[in-house]
C-alpha atoms as one frame of an Amber mdcrd trajectory, in Angstrom:
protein
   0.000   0.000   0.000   2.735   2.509   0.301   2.589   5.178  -2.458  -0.466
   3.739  -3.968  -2.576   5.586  -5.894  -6.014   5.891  -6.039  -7.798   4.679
  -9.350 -10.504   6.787 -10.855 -12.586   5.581 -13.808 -13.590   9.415 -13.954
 -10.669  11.449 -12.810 -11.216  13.968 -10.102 -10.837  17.223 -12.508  -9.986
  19.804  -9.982  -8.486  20.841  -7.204  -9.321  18.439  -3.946 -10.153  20.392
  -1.188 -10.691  17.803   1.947 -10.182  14.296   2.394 -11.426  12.360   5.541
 -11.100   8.768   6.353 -14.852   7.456   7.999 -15.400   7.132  11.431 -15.592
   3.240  11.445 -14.369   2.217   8.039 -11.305   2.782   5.340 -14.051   4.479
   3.295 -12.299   7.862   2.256 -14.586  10.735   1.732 -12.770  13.537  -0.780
 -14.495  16.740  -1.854 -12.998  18.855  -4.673 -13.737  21.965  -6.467 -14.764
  19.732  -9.508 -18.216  20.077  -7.242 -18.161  16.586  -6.280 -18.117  14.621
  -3.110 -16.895  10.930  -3.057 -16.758   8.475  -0.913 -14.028   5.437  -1.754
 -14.024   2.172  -0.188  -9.926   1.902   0.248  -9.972  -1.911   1.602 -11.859
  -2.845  -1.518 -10.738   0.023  -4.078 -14.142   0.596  -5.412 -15.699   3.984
  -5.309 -18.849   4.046  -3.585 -20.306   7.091  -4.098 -20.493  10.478  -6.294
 -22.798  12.892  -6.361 -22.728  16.369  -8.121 -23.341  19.782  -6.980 -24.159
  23.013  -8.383 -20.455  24.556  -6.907 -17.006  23.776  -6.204 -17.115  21.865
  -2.571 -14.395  23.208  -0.176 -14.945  21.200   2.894 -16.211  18.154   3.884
 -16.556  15.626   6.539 -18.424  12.439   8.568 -21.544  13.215  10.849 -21.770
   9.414  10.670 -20.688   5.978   8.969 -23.343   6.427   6.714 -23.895  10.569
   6.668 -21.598  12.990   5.194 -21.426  16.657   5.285 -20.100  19.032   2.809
 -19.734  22.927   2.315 -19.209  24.797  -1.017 -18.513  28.502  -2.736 -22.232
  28.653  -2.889 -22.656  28.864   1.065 -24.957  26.032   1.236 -24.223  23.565
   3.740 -25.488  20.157   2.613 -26.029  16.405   4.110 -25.611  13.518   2.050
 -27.507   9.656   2.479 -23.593   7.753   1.613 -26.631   4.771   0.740 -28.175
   7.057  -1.925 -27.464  10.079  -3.781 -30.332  12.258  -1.739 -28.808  15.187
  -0.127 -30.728  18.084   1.627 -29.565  21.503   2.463 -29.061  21.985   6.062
 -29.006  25.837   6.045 -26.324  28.418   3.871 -23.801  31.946   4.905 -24.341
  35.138   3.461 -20.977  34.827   1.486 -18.768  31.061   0.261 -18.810  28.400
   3.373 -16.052  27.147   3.518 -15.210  24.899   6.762 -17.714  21.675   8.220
 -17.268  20.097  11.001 -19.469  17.815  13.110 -19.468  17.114  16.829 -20.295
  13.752  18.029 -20.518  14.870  21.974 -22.987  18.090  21.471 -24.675  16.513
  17.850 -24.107  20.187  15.822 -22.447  20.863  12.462 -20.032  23.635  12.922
 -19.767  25.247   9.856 -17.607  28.631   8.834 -17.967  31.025   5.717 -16.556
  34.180   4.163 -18.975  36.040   5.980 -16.320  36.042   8.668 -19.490  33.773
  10.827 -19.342  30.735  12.725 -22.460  28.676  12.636 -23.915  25.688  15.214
 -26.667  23.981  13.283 -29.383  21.529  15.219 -28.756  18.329  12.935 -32.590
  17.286  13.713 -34.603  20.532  12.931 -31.747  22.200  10.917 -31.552  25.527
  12.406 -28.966  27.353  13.728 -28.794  26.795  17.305 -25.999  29.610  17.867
 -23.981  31.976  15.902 -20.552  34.040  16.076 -20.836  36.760  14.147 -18.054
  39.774  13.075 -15.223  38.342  13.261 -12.033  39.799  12.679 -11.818  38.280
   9.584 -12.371  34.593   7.490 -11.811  31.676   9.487  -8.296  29.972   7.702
  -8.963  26.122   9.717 -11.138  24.979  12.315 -10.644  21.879  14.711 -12.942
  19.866  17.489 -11.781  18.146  20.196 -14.814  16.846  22.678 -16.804  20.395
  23.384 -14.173  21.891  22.324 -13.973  24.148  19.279 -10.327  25.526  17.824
 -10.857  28.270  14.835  -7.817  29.652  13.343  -7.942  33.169  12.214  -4.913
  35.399  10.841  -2.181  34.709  13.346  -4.212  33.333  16.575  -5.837  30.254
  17.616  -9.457  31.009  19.265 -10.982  28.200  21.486 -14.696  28.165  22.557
 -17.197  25.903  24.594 -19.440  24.506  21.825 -21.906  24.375  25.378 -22.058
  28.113  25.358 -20.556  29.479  22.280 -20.647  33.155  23.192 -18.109  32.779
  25.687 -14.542  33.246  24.726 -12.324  29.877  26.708  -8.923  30.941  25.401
  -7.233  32.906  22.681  -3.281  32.068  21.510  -1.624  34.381  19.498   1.249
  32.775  17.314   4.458  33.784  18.514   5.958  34.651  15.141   2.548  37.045
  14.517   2.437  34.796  10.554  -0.610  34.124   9.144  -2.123  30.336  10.328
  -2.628  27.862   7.523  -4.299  25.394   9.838  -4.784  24.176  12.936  -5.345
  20.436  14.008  -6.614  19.062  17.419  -4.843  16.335  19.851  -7.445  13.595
  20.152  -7.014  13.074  23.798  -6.530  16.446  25.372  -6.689  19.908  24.816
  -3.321  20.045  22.887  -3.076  21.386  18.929  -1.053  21.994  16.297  -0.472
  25.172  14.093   1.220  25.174  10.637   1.985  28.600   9.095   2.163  29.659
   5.865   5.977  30.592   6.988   7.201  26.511   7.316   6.341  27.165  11.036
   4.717  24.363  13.483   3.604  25.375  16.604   2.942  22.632  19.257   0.665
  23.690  22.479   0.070  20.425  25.113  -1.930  22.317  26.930  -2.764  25.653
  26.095  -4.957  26.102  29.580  -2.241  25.329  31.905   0.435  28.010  32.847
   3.577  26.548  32.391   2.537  24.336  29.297   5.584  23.331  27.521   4.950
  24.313  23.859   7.346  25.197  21.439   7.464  26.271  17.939   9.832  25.092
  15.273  10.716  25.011  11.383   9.906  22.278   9.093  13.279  23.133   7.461
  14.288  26.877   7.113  13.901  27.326   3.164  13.021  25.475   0.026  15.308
  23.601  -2.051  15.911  26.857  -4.246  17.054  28.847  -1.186  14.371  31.353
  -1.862  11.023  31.018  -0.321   9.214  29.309   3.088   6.629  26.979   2.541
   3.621  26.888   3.590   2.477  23.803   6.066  -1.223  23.166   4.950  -2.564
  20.563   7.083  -1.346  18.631  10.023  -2.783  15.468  11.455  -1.651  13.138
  14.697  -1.666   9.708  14.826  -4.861   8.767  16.614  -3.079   5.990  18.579
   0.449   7.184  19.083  -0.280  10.077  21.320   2.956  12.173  20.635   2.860
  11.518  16.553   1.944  13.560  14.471   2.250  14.326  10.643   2.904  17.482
   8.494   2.025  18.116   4.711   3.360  21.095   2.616   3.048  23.199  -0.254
   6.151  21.965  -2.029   5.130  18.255  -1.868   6.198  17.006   1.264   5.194
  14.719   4.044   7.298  14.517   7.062   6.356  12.283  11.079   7.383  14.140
  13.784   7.372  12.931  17.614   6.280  15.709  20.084   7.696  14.252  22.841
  11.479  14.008  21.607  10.681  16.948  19.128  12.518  15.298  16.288  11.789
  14.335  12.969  10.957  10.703  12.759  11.168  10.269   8.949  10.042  11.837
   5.597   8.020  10.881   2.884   9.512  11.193  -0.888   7.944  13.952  -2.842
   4.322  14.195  -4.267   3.780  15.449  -7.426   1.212  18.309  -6.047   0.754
  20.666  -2.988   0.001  18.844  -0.109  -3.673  19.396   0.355  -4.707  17.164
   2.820  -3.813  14.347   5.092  -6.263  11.764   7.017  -5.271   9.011   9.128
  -7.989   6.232   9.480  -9.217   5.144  12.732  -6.554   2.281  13.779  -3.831
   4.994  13.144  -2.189   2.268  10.388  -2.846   4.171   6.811  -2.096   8.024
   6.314  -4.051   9.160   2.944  -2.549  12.132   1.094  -4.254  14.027  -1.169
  -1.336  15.575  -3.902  -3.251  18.842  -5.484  -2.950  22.346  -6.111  -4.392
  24.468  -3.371  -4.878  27.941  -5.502  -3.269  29.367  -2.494   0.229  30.161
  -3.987   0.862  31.637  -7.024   3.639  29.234  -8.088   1.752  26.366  -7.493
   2.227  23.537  -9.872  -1.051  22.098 -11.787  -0.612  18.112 -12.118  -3.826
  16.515 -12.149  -4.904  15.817  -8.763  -4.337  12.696  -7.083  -4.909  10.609
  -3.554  -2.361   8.281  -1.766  -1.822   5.861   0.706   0.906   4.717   2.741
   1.174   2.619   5.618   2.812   5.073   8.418   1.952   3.128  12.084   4.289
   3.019  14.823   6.479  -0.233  13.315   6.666   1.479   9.409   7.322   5.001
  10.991  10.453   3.545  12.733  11.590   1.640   9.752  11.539   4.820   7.448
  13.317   6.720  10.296  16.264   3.810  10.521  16.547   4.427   6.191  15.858
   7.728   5.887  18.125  10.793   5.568  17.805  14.891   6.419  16.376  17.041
   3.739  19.823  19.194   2.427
């Protein structure tokens, strides 16, 4: 399974915005600004669903097994039967939604637009249950962890109580004041991960105790033409190796890190594409990687989009850090 490629009888056309493994399954859900949302059944390699909509989807992701969410640069928020192809629109922002989340613990979809609003939508009537509204500006990456909601927006990470929204738990501003490209929840604890569009990561354990021991560091200082920083565009940990986690960037690359020893554990060769997105299924044993251009740098590279999968668990993440070598 390492470095395979997903097989399309119709080719994903267009950029691919989100991927997310299910909840229960290797079924890999993938939205993309071709306007569709997919749903591939890895263990088999048959592609179980596709369904069309009338705009380019920018976020999806589970509310269930057998329920999927998606958000697109019409505002409409949508909810998809993975068993059919009927969807129905749970509500829509004032401007191009472009974040979806769902939480299991309070049963909302979070959603977040250009309209610089957060929305909490009741997932039986389908009405907003609460709203954040003026903002300092468009939310970059959101991130749940239990009631807990983390929202990225320019250089700080905001957290609030999804049980009483209004209310402001914490705000973190990066220490380098750079723009956040995302931010990406510990599964266990209060703990995230920032990547900025800089080639920063910024690790907080535990951004609600005093002396938390966080600390920010470089994926490597430049790109391989000495010129630029790259952008880190999604980060994901290892959902059963607590101090793992794993970094995807704009020129390609996909490196394991350990949070604990704050090394580099090993690095994946190149991808064609821009990192778009990573997903780890729910054993923690494959890492899918979605290689595609992001449209958020200008020098981007166009190859036709494309989704991997490697086996990266505890016993292949050691074996590609005993062969592998530092970046030069």
């Amino acid at each position: 399974m390492n470095g395979a490629c997903l097989e399309f009888e119709d080719q994903i056309t267009d950029a691919v915005s989100r991927i997310r493994f299910a909840p229960l399954s290797n079924n890999l859900l993938i939205s993309s600004w071709d306007s569709k949302l997919r749903l591939y059944d890895v263990d088999r390699s048959l592609l179980r669903f596709e369904v069309a909509s009338e705009a380019a989807l920018l976020d999806c992701c589970f509310q269930s097994e057998s329920v999927a969410l998606s958000v697109g640069s019409d505002g409409f928020v949508t909810r998809y039967d993975l068993h059919s192809t009927n969807g129905d629109t749970i509500g829509n922002h004032e401007d191009i939604a472009t974040r979806v989340g769902y939480s299991e613990e309070t049963c909302q979809i979070i959603t977040a637009g250009l309209d610089k609003k957060i929305i909490c939508w009741d997932t039986r009537t389908t009405r907003p249950l609460a709203c954040l509204e003026k903002l300092d500006a468009e939310v970059e990456s959101m991130s749940l962890s239990g009631f807990i909601l983390m929202v990225a927006i320019g250089a700080s990470v905001y957290m609030y109580d999804l049980r009483n929204l209004d209310k402001l738990v914490q705000s973190k501003e990066s220490k380098a004041d750079v723009r956040i490209r995302c931010v990406s929840s510990h599964h266990s604890s209060r703990g995230y991960a920032v990547g900025s569009i800089d080639g920063r990561v910024t690790l907080e354990i535990d951004p609600t105790v005093s002396n938390d021991m966080g600390y920010t560091f470089r994926c490597y200082p430049k790109s391989r033409d000495g010129k630029f920083l790259v952008p880190v565009n999604d980060i994901v940990f290892n959902p059963h190796i607590g101090s793992a986690f794993v970094t995807g960037d704009n020129e390609g690359y996909v490196m394991a890190w350990d949070a604990r020893s704050k090394r580099k554990l090993c690095e994946l060769p190149r991808y064609p594409n821009s990192v778009a997105s990573l997903s780890y299924n729910r054993e923690g044993q494959i890492l899918a990687i979605a290689s595609s251009y992001t449209y958020q740098e200008a020098n981007e590279k166009e190859e036709p989009p494309q989704i991997f999968l490697h086996n990266l668990d505890d016993n292949s993440i050691r074996s590609c850090a005993g062969g592998s070598s530092s970046r030069k």
